[in-house]
C-alpha positions in Angstrom: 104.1 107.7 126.9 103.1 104.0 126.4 99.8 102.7 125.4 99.3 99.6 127.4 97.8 96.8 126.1 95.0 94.3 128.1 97.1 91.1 128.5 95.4 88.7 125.8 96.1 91.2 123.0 99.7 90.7 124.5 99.9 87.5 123.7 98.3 88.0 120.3 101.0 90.6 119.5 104.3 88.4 120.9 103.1 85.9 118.2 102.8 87.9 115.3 106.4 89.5 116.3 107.4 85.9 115.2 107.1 86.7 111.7 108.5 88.3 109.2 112.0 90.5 110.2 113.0 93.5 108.6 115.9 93.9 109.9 117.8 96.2 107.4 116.8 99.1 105.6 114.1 98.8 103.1 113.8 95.0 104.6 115.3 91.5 104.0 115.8 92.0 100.3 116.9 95.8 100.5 114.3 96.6 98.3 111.1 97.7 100.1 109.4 94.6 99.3 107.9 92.5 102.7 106.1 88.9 102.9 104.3 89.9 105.9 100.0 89.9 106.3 97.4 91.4 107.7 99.2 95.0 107.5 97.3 98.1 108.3 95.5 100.4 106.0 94.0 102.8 108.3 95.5 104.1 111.1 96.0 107.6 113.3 97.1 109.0 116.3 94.7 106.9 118.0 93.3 104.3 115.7 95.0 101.1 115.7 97.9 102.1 117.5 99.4 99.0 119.4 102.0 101.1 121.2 103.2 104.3 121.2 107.3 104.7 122.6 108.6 108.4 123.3 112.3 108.1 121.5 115.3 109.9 124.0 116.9 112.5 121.7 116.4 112.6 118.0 117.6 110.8 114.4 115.7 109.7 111.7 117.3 106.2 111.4 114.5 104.0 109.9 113.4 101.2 113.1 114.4 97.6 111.7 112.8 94.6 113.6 114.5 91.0 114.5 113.0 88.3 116.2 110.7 90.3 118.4 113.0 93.2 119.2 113.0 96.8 117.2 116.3 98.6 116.8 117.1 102.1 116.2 119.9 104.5 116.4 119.5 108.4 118.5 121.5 111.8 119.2 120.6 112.2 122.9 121.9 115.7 124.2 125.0 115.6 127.1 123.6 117.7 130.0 123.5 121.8 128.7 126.8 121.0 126.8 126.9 121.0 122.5 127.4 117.3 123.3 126.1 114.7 121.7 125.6 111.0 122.7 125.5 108.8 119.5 123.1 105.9 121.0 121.8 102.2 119.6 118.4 101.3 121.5 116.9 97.5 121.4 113.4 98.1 122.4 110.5 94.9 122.9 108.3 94.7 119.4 105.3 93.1 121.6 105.7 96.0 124.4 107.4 98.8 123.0 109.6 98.9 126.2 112.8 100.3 126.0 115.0 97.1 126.8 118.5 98.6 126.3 120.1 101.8 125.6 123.6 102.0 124.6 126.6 104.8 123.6 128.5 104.0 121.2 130.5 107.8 120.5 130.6 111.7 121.8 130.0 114.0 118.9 130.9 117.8 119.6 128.6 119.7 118.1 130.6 123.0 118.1 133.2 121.2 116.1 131.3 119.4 114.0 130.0 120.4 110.3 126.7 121.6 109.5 123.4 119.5 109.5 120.7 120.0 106.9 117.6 120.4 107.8 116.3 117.2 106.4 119.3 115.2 108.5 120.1 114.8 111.6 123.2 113.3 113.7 121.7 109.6 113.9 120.3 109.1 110.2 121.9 105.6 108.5 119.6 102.4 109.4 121.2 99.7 111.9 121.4 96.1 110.4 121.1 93.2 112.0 122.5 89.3 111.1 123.2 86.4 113.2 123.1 87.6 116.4 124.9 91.1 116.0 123.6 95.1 115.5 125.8 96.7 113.6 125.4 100.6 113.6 126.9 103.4 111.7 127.5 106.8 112.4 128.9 108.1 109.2 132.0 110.1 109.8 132.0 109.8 113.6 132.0 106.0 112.9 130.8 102.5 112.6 130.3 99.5 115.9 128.7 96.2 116.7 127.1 94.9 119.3 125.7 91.7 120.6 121.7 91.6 121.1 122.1 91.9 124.6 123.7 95.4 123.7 127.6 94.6 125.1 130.1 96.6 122.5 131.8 93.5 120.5 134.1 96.6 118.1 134.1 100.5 117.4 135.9 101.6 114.0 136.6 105.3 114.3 139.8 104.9 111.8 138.0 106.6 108.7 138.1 110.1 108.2 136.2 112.6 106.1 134.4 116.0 106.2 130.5 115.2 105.4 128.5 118.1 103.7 125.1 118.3 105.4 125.7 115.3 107.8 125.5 111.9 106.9 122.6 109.5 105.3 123.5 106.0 103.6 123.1 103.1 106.1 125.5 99.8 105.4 125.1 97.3 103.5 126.0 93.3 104.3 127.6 91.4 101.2 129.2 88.4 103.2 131.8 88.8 105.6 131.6 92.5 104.5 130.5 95.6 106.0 129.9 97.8 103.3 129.4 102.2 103.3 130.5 104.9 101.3 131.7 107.8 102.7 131.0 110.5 100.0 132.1 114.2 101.3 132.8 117.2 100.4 135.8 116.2 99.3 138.1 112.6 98.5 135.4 110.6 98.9 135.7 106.8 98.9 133.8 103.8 99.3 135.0 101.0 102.3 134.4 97.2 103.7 135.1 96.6 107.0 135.2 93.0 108.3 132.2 92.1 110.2 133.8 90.1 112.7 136.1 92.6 113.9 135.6 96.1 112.4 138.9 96.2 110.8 139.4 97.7 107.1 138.6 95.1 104.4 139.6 97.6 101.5 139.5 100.8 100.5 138.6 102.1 96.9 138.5 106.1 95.9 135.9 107.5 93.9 137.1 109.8 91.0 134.2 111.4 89.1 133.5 114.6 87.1 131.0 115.8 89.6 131.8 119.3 91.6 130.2 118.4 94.1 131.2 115.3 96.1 128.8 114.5 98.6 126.3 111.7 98.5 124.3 109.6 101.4 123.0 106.5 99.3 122.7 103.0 100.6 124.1 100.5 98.5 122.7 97.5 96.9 124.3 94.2 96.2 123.2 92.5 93.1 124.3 89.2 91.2 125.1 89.3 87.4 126.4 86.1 85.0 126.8 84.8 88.6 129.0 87.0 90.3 128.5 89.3 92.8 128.6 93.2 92.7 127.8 96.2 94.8 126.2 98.6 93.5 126.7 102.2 95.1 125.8 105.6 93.7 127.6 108.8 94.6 128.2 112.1 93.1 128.9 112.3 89.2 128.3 108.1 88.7 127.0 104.8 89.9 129.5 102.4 90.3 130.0 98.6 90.7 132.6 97.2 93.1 134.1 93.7 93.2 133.5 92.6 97.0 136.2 90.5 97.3 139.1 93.7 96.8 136.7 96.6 96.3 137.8 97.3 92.4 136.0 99.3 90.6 133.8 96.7 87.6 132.4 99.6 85.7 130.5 102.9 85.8 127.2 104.7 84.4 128.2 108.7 84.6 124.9 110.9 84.7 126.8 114.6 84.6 127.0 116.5 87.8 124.2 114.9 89.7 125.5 115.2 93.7 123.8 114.4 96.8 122.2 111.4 95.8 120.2 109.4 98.2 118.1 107.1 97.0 118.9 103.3 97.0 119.2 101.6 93.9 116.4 98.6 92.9 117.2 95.6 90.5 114.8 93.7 88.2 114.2 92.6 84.6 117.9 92.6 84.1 117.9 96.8 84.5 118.9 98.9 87.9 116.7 101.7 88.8 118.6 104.6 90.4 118.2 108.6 90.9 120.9 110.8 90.0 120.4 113.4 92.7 120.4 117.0 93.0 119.8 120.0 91.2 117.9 118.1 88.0 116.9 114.6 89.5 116.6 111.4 87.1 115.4 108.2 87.5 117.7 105.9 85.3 117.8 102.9 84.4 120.7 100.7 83.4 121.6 97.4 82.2 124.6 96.2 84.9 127.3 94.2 83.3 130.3 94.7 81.4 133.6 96.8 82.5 134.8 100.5 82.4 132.4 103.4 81.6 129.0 102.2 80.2 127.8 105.3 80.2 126.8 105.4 76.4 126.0 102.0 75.6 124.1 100.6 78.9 121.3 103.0 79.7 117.9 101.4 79.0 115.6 104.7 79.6 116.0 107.7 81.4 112.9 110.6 82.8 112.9 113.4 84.8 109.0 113.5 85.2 108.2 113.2 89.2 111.7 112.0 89.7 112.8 112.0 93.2 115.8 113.8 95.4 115.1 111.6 98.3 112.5 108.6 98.5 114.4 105.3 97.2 112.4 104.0 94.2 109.9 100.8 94.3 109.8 97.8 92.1 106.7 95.7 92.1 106.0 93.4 89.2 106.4 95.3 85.8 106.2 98.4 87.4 108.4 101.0 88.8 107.0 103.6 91.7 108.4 106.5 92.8 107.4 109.8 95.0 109.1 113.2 94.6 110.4 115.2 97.1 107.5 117.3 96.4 104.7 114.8 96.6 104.2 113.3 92.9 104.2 109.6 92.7 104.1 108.0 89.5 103.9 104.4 88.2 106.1 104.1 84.8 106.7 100.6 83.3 109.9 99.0 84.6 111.0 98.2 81.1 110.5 101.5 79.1 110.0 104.3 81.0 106.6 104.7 79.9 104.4 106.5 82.6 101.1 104.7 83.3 99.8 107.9 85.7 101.4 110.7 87.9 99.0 111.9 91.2 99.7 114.3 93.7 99.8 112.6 96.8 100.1 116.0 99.4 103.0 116.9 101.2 107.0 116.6 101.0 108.6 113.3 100.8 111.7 111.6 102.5 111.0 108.3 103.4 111.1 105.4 101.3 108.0 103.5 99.7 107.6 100.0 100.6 105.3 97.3 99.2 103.2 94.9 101.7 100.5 92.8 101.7 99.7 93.7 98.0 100.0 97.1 98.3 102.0 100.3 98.2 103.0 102.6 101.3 104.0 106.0 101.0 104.3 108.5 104.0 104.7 112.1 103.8 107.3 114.6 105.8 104.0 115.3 107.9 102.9 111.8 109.2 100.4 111.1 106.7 100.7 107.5 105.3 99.2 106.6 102.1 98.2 103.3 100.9 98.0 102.9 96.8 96.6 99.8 95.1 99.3 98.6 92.5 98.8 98.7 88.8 98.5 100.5 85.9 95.3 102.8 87.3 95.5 104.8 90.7 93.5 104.2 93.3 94.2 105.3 96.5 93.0 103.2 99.8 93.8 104.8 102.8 95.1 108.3 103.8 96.3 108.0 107.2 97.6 111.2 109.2 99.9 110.7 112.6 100.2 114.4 112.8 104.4 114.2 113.7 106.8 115.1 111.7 108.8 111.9 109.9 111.1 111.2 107.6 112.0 107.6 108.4 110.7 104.5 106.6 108.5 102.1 107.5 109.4 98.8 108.9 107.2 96.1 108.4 106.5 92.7 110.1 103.3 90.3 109.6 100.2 92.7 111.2 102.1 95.8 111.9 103.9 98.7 110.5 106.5 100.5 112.7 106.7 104.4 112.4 109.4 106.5 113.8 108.4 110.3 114.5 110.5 113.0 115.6 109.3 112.0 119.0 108.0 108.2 119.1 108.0 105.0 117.6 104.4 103.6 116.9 103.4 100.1 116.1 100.4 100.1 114.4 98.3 96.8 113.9 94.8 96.6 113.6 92.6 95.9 117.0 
């Protein structure tokens, strides 16, 4: 189902594709933050809605826009067979036509490990950079394709047994493909070469944690002018060197496992959660060599720290949402919490900041727009009514929502 659109709003719409892409997750700085205007604050199933796509199969892959076209990844069933096809769809930002739909892999169900609830068989984010998609799988593996949607590689050399499925989306630093591949057990961190697919390097991660696997998406951070990657997993966050993939040094935070959230940089400090059972929010001054664990942490809280959402960093402040629906505002520096509100709901999808002010959505479809700063004020409550777990991409005058069923742009009309 497609809402169409009278031709001059069309037009209107092709133009404001133009500006700003967000074509990785959490956008063009990995961080949530977008440069676009004229975003939405109200919305709903039938308010504001530009066009609404019905999605083949299912994933929660967060859509990521380039250049007028929207990009997503889907588990679409194989006849009556436990057969999966593991899919890359390009679809028209200005239309919401479906422009291309590609396989990349077969995934036998019957044989493969269990999927959480929360998860699904398409869950990591496609990126996009000068003219290729690159699309991960987790363990079932990793391609590229042109924008025209012909296969340029496939990488389906790297093995592992995922716990719950798989979650962290890739990471660009260079000529680098970046991942980790954190199972149940051996887990290791990888860089494949963009141009081909071929393993860069390969570095194990040894850590105190029983538990093994993780899903977060790495960040890539410069410090004393030198490059590092920053990726969390079970036990420890750890920077690699890109150029070989050694390990610089490591922040331990006990037996924390199945950590997802994304880490965020500022004021000289990372902001990371430490996953399940007892969730943190840390914060850590990056920097030095070997275990920093008792000289580098800035602050640490527990209060309304999240499992799942990816944290938010916008001026001095730090926001976060639980899994549970509690966001909080704490100052970036400190720790110290300005206020904690219950927002409704359970949480999965990562906040993002636009056009001066916070989005949240709920596990529900509700959206939730904040005003930034030190008070809350809430400014729009905006209900879908699908289930989502993906984030929000953003582009100047629209937000794009995945559903379990659709993708919806929504820009005010």
């Amino acid at each position: 189902m497609r809402f169409r659109l009278l031709p001059l709003l069309a037009v209107a719409l092709g133009m404001n594709c133009l500006g700003a892409d967000w074509a990785e997750f959490r956008g063009p700085t990995r961080d949530g933050h977008s440069t676009a205007t004229h975003v939405p604050v109200k919305w709903s199933a039938t308010e504001n809605v530009a066009w609404k796509t019905a999605i083949p199969g299912s994933g929660w892959s967060s859509p990521v826009v380039s250049n007028g076209k929207v990009y997503l990844t889907t588990a679409v069933p194989v006849d009556e067979t436990k057969t999966l096809s593991l899919r890359a769809l390009q679809l028209d930002a200005t239309s919401g036509a479906i422009l291309w739909n590609v396989e990349l892999f077969q995934e036998d169900t019957a044989k493969s490990p269990s999927i959480h609830g929360k998860n699904g068989h398409a869950s990591p984010t496609p990126v996009v950079a000068e003219g290729v998609v690159y699309v991960h799988f987790g363990h079932m593996g990793t391609a590229a394709l042109d924008l025209k949607g012909k296969v340029l590689w496939r990488q389906e050399s790297l093995h592992y047994t995922p716990i719950h499925g798989n979650g962290g989306s890739p990471l660009i630093v260079g000529d680098l493909l970046f991942f980790s591949c954190d199972g149940g057990r051996d887990p290791f961190v990888v860089a494949l070469k963009r141009k081909t697919g071929e393993v860069a390097w390969k570095t194990a991660r040894v850590t105190p944690s029983k538990n093994k696997f993780s899903f977060s998406t790495a960040q890539a951070i410069t410090v004393e002018g030198k490059r590092q990657i920053i990726s969390p997993g079970s036990g420890a966050v750890c920077a690699y060197d890109p150029a070989d993939g050694h390990e610089l040094w490591r922040v331990r935070y006990g037996e924390g496992y199945s950590v997802i959230p994304q880490p965020v940089y500022g004021h000289g400090l990372l902001f990371i959660g430490t996953g399940y059972d007892h969730p943190l929010v840390y914060a850590v001054k990056p920097g030095g060599t070997g275990d920093l664990t008792d000289s580098n942490v800035a602050w640490k809280t527990a209060k309304g720290a999240p499992n799942t959402p990816s944290l938010l960093l916008v001026g001095d402040e730090l926001y976060f949402v639980s899994d549970a629906g509690i966001a909080s505002c704490v100052d970036a520096r400190t720790g110290t919490v300005h206020w904690s509100e219950r927002l409704g709901g359970d949480f999965s999808a990562s906040p993002v900041f636009a056009d001066g002010r916070i989005y949240f959505q709920n596990e529900s479809g509700v959206g939730f727009v904040v005003k930034p700063g030190k008070t809350f004020e809430l400014l729009g409550k905006n209900d879908l009514g699908e289930r989502s777990l993906a984030t929000y991409a953003v582009t100047d005058s629209a937000l794009f929502i995945r559903t379990a069923e659709h993708l919806y742009r929504i820009q005010n009309r």
